[in-house]
FIDOSE-626210 format. One record per residue (C-alpha): residue number from 1; residue in one letter; x, y, z. Coordinates in nm, 3 decimals. Each point is the difference from the previous one (the first is absolute). Layout:
FIDOSE-626210
<pt><pos>NUM</pos><code>A</code><c1>X</c1><c2>Y</c2><c3>Z</c3></pt>
...
***
This chain:
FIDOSE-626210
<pt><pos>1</pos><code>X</code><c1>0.000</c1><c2>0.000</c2><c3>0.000</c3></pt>
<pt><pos>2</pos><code>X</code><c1>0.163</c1><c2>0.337</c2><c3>-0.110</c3></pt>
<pt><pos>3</pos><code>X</code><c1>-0.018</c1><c2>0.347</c2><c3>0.181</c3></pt>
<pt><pos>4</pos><code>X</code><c1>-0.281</c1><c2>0.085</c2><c3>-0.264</c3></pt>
<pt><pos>5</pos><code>X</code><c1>-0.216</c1><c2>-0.266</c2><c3>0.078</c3></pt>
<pt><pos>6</pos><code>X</code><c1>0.025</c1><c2>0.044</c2><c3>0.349</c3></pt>
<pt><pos>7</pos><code>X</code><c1>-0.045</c1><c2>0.382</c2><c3>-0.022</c3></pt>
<pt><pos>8</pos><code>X</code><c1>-0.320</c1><c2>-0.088</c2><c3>-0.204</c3></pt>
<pt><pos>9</pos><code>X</code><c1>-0.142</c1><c2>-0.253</c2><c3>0.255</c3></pt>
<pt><pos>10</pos><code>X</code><c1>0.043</c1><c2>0.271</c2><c3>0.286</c3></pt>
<pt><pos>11</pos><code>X</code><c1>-0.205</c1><c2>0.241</c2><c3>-0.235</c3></pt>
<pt><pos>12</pos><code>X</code><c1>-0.272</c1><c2>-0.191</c2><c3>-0.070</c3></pt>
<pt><pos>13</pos><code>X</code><c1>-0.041</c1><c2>-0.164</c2><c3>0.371</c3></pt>
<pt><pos>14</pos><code>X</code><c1>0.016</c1><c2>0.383</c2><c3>0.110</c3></pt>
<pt><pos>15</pos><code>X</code><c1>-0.285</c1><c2>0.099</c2><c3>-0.299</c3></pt>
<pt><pos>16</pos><code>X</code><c1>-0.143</c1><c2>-0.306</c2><c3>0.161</c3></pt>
<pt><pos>17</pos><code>X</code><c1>-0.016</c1><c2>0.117</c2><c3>0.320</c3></pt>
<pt><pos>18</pos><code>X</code><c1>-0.090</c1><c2>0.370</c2><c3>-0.074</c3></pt>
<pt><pos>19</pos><code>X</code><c1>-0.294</c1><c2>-0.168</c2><c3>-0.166</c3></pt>
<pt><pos>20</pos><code>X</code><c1>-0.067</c1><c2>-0.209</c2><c3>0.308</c3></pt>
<pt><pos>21</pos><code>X</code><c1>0.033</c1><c2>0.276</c2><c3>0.298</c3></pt>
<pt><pos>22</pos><code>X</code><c1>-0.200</c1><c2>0.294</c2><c3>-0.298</c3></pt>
<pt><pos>23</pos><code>X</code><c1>-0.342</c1><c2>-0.311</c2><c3>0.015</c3></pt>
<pt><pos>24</pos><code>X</code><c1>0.045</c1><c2>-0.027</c2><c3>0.355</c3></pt>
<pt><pos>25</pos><code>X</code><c1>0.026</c1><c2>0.358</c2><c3>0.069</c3></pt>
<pt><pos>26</pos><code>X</code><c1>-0.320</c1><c2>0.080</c2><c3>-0.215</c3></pt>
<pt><pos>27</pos><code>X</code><c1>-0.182</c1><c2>-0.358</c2><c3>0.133</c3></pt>
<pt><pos>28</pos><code>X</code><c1>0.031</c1><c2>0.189</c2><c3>0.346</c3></pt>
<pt><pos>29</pos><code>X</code><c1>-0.084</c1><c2>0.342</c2><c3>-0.127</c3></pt>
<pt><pos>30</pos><code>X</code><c1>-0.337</c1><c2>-0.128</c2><c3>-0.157</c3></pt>
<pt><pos>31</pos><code>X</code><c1>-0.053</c1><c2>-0.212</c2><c3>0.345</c3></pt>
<pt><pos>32</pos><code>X</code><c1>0.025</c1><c2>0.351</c2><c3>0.175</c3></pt>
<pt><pos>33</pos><code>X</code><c1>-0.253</c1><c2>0.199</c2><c3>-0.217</c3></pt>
<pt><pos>34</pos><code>X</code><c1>-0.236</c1><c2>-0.308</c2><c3>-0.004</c3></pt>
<pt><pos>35</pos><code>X</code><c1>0.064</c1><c2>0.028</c2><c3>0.409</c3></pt>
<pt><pos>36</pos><code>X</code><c1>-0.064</c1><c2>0.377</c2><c3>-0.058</c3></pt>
<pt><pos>37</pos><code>X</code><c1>-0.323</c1><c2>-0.041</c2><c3>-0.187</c3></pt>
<pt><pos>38</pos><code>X</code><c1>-0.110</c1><c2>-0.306</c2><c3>0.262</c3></pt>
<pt><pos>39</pos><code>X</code><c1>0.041</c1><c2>0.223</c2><c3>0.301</c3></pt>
<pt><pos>40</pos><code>X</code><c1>-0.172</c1><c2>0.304</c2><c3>-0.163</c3></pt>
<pt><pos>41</pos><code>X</code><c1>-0.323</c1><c2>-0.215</c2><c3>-0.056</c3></pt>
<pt><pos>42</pos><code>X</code><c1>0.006</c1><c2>-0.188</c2><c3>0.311</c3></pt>
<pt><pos>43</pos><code>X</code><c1>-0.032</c1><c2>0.374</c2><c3>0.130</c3></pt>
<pt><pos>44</pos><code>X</code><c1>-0.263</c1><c2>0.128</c2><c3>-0.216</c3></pt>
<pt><pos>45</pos><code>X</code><c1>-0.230</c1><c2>-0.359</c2><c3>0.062</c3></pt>
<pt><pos>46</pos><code>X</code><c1>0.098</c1><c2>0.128</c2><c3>0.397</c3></pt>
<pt><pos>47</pos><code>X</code><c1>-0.105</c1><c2>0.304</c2><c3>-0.055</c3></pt>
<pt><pos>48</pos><code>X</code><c1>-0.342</c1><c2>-0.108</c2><c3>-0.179</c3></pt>
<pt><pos>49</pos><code>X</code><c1>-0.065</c1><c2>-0.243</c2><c3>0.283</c3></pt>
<pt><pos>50</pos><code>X</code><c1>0.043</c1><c2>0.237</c2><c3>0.260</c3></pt>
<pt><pos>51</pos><code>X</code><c1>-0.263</c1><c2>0.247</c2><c3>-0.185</c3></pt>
<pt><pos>52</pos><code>X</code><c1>-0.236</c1><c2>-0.227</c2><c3>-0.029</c3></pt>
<pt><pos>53</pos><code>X</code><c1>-0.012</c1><c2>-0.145</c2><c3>0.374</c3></pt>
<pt><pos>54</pos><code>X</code><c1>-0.273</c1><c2>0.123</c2><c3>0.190</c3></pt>
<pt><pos>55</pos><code>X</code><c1>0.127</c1><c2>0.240</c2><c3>0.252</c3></pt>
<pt><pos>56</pos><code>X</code><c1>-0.113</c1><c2>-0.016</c2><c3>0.369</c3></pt>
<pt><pos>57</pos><code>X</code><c1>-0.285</c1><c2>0.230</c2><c3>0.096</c3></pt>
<pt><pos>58</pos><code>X</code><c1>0.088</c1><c2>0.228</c2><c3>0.271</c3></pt>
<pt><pos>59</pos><code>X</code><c1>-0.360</c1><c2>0.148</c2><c3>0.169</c3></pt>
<pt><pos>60</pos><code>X</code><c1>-0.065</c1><c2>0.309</c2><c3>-0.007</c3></pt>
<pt><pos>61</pos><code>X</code><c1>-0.070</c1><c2>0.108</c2><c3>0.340</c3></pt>
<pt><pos>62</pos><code>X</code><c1>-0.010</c1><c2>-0.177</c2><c3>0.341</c3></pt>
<pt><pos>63</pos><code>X</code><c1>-0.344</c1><c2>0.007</c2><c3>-0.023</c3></pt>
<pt><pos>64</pos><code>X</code><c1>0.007</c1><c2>-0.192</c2><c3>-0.350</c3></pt>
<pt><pos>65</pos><code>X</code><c1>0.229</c1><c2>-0.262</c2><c3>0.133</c3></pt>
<pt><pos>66</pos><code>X</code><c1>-0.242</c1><c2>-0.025</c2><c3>0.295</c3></pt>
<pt><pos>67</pos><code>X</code><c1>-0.280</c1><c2>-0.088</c2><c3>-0.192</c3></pt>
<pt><pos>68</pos><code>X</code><c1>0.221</c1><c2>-0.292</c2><c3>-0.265</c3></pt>
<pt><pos>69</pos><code>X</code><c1>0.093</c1><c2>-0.163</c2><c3>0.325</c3></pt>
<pt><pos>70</pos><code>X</code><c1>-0.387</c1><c2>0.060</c2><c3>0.149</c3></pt>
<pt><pos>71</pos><code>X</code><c1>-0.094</c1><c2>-0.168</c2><c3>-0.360</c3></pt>
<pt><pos>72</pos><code>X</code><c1>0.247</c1><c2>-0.302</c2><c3>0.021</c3></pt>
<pt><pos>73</pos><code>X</code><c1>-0.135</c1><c2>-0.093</c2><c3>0.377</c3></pt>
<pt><pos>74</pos><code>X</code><c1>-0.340</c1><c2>0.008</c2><c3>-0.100</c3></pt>
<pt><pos>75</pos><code>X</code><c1>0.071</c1><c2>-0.218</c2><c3>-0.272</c3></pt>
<pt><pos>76</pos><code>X</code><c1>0.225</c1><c2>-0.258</c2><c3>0.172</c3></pt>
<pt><pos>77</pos><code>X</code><c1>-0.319</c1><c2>-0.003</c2><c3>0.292</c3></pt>
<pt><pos>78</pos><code>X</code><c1>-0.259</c1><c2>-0.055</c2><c3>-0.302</c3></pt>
<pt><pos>79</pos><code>X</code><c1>0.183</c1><c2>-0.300</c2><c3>-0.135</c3></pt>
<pt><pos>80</pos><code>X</code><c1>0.094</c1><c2>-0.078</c2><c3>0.347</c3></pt>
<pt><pos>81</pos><code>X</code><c1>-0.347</c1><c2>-0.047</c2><c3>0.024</c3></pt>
<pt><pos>82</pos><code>X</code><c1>-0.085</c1><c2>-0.120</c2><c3>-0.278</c3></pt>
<pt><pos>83</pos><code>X</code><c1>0.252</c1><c2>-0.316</c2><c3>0.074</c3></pt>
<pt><pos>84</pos><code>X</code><c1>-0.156</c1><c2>-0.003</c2><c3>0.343</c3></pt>
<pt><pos>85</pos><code>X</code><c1>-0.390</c1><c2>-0.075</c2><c3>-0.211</c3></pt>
<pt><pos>86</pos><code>X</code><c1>0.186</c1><c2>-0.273</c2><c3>-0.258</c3></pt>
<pt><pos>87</pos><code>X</code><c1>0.135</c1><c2>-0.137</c2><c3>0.317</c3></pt>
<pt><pos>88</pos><code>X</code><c1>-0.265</c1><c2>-0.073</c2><c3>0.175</c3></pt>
<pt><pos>89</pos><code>X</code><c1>-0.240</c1><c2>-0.100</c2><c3>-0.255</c3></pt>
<pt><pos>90</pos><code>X</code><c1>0.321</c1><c2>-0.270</c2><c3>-0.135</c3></pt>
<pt><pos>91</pos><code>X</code><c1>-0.025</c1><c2>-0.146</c2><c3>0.345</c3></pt>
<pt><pos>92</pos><code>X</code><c1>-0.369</c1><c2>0.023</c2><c3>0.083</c3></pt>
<pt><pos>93</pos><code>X</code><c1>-0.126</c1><c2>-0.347</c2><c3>0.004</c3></pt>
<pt><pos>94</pos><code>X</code><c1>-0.191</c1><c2>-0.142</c2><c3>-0.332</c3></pt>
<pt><pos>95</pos><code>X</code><c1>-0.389</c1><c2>-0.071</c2><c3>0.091</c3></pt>
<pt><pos>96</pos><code>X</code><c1>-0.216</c1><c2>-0.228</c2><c3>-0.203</c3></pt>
<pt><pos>97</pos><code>X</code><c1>-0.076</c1><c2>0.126</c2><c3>-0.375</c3></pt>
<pt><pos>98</pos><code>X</code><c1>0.352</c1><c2>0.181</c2><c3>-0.011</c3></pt>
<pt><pos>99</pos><code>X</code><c1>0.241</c1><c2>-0.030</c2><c3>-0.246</c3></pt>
<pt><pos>100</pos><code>X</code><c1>0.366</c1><c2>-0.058</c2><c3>0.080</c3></pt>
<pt><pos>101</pos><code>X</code><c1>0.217</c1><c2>0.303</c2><c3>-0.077</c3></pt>
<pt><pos>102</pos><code>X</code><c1>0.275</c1><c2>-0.203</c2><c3>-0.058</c3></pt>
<pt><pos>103</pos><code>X</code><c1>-0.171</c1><c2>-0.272</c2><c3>-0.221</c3></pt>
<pt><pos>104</pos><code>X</code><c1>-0.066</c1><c2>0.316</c2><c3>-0.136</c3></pt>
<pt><pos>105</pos><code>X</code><c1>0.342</c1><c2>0.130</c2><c3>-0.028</c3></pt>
<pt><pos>106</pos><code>X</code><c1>0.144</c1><c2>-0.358</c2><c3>-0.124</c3></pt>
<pt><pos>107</pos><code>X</code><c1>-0.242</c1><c2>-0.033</c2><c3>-0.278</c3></pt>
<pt><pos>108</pos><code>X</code><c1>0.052</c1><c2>0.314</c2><c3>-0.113</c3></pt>
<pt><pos>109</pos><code>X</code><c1>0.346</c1><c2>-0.032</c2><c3>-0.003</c3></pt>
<pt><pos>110</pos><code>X</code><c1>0.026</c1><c2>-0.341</c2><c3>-0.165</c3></pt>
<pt><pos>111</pos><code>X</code><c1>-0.308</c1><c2>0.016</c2><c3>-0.269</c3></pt>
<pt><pos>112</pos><code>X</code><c1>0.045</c1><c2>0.406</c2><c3>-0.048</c3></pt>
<pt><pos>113</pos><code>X</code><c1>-0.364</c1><c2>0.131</c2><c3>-0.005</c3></pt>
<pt><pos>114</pos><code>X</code><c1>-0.148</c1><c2>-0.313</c2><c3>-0.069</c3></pt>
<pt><pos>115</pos><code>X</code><c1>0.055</c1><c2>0.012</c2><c3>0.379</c3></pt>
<pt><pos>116</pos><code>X</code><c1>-0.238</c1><c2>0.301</c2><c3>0.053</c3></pt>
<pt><pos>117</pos><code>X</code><c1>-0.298</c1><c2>-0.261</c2><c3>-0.041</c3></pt>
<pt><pos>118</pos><code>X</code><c1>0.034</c1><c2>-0.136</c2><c3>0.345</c3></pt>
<pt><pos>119</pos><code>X</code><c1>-0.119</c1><c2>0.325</c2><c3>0.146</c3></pt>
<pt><pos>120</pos><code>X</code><c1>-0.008</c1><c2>0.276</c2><c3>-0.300</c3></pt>
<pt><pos>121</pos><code>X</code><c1>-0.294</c1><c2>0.157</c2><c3>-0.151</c3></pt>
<pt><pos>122</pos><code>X</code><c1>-0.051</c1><c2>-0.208</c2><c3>-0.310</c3></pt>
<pt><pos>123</pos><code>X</code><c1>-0.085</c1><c2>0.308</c2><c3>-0.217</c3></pt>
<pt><pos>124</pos><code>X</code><c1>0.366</c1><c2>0.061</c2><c3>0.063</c3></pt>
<pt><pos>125</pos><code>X</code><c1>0.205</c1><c2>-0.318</c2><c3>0.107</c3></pt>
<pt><pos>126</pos><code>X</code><c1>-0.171</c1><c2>-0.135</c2><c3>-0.333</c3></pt>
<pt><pos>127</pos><code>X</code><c1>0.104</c1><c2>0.199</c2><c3>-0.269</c3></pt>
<pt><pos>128</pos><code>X</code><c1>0.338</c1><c2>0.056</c2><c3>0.142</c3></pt>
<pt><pos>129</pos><code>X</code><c1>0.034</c1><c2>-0.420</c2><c3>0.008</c3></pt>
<pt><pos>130</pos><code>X</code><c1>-0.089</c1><c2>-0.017</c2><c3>-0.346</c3></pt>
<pt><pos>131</pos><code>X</code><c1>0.269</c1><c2>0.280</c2><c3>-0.090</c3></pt>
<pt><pos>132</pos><code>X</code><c1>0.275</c1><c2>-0.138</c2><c3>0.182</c3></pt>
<pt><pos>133</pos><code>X</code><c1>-0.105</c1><c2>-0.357</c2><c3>-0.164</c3></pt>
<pt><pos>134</pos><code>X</code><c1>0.023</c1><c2>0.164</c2><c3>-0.323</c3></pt>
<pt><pos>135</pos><code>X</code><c1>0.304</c1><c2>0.196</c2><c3>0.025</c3></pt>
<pt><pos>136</pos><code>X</code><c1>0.151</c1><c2>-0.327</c2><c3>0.171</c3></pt>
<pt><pos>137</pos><code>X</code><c1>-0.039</c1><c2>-0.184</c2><c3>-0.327</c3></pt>
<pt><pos>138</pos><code>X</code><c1>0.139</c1><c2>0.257</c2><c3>-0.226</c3></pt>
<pt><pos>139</pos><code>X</code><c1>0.278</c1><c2>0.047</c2><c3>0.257</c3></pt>
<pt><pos>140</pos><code>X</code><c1>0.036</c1><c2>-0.361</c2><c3>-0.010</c3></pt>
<pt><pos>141</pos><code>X</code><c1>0.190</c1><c2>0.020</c2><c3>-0.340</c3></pt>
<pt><pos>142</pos><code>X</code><c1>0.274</c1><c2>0.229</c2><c3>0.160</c3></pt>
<pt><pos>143</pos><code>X</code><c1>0.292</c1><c2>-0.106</c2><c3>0.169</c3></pt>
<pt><pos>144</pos><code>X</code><c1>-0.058</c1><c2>-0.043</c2><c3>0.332</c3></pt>
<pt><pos>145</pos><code>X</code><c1>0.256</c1><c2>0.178</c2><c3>0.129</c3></pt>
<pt><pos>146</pos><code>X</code><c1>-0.168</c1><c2>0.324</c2><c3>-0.170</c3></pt>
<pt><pos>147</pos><code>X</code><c1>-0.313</c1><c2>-0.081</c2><c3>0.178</c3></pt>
<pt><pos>148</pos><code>X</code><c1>0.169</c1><c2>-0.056</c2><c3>0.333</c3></pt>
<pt><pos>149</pos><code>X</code><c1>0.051</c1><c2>0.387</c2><c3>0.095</c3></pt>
<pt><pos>150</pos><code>X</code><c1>-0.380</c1><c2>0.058</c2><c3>-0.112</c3></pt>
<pt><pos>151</pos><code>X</code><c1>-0.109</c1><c2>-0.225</c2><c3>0.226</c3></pt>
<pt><pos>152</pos><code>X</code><c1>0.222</c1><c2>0.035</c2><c3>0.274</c3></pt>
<pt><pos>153</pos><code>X</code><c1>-0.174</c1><c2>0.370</c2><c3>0.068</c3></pt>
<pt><pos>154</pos><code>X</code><c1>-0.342</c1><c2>-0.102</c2><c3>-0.133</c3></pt>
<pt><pos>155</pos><code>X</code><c1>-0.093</c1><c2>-0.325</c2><c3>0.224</c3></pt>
<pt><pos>156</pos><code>X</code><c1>0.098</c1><c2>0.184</c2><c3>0.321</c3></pt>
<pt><pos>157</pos><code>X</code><c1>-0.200</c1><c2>0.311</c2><c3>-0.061</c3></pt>
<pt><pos>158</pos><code>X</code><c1>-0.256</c1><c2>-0.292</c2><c3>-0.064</c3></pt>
<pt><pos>159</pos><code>X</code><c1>0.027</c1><c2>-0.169</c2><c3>0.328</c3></pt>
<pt><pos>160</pos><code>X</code><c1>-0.027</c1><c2>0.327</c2><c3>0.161</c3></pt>
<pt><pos>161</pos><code>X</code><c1>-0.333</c1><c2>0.055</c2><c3>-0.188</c3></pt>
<pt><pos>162</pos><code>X</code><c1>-0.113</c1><c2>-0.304</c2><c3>0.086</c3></pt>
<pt><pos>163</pos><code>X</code><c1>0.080</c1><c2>0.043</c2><c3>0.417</c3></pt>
<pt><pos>164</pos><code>X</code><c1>-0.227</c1><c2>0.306</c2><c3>-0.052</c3></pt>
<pt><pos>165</pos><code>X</code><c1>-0.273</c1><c2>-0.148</c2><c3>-0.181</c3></pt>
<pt><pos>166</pos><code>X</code><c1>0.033</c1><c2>-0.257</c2><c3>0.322</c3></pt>
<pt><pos>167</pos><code>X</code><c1>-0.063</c1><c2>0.274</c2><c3>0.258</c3></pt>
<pt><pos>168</pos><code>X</code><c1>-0.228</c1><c2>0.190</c2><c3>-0.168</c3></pt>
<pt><pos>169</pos><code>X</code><c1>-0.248</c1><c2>-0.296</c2><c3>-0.041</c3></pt>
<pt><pos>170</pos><code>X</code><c1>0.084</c1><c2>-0.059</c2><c3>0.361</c3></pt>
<pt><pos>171</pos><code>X</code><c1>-0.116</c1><c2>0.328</c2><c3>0.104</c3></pt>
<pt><pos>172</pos><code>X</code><c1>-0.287</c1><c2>0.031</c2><c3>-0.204</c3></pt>
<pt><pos>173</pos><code>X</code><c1>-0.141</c1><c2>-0.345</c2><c3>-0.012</c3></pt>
<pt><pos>174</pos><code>X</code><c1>-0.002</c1><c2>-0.043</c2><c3>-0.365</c3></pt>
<pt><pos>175</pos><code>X</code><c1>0.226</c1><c2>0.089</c2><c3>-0.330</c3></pt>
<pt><pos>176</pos><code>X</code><c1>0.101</c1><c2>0.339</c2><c3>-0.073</c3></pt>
<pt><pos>177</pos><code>X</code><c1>0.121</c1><c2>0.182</c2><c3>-0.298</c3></pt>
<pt><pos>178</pos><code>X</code><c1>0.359</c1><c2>0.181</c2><c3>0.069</c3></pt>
<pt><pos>179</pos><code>X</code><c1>-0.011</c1><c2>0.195</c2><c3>-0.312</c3></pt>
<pt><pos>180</pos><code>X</code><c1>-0.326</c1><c2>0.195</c2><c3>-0.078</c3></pt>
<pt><pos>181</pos><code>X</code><c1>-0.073</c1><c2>0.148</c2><c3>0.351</c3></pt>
<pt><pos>182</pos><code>X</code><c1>-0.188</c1><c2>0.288</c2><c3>-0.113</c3></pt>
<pt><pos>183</pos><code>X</code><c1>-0.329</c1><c2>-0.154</c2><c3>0.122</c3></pt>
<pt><pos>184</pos><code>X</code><c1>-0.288</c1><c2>0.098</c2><c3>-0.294</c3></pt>
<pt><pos>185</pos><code>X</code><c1>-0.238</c1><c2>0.276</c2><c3>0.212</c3></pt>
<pt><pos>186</pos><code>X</code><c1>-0.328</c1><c2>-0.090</c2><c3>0.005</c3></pt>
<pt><pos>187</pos><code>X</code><c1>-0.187</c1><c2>0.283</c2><c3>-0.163</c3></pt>
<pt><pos>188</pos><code>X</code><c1>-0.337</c1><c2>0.095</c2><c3>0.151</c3></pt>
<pt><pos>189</pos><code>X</code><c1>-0.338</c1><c2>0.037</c2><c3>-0.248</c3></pt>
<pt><pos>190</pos><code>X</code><c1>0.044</c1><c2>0.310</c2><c3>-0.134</c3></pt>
<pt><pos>191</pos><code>X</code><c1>0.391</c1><c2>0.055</c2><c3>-0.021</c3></pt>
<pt><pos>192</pos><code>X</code><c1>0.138</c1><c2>-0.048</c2><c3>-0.326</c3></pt>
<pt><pos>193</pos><code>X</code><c1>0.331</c1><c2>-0.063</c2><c3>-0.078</c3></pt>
***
């Protein structure tokens, strides 16, 4: 190997290398402005977030916060209450001619509104059956695991229909509508509508 050749191997490994450290320093160059640019959004979605959160309401007056914190006892006594009532009517003893509230509850839970027909109204436990049958069949074609979520919400909000079918029959002696309470007025001769 002469002088020349080795003078020419130096030059090329050093071209070679400028070329190597010139990528790496614009590789890290372009990782800093992408950094840049990451940063500056992260700050602006930040910034968006922290417009939109709903910001604590400070009262007005003494008198103002007086009267929230007069509102929130009265409403923890009502439902205190309230709890108090369900209580005691859940534990109350069944008599003859009563229907179970958790019979009830189970059937509702298990057969949907199909369940309501152990103590429902019939002018509404049966059309809502025949619904759920029907969209049960369509359903039926889905996955199941579509279905699931649907019915994980709706059978519960049925078993909680059908505990209060349960005690109303129990406290009127007889099936009552839950929907439709506006009770048709009876209109006197003479009154017209």
């Amino acid at each position: 190997m002469s002088a020349d050749d080795d003078r020419e191997i130096r030059a090329r490994l050093a071209a070679l290398e400028a070329d190597v450290k010139a990528e790496a320093d614009s590789h890290r160059v372009r990782k800093e402005q992408a950094l840049v640019k990451l940063r500056a959004q992260k700050a602006k979605r930040d910034e968006e977030r922290a417009a939109l959160a709903p910001r604590p309401r400070a009262p007005a007056t003494k008198k103002d916060a007086d009267a929230d914190d007069l509102d929130t006892a009265m409403m923890v006594a009502k439902g205190a209450r309230l709890a108090k009532t369900a209580k005691d009517e859940i534990a109350r003893p069944r008599e003859k001619g009563e229907k179970s509230w958790l019979v009830s509850s189970g059937l509702s839970l298990v057969l949907g509104p199909l369940g309501w027909l152990y103590a429902g109204s019939f002018r509404e436990a049966i059309p809502a059956g025949l619904l759920y049958v029907i969209l049960l069949s369509i359903f039926s074609k889905l996955p199941f695991f579509l279905i699931m979520p649907v019915l994980m919400v709706a059978l519960p909000i049925s078993a909680i229909g059908g505990f209060v079918y349960a005690l109303q029959y129990n406290r009127h002696g007889k099936r009552t509508r839950l929907f439709d309470k506006d009770e048709k007025k009876k209109l006197l001769p003479g009154d017209s509508e």
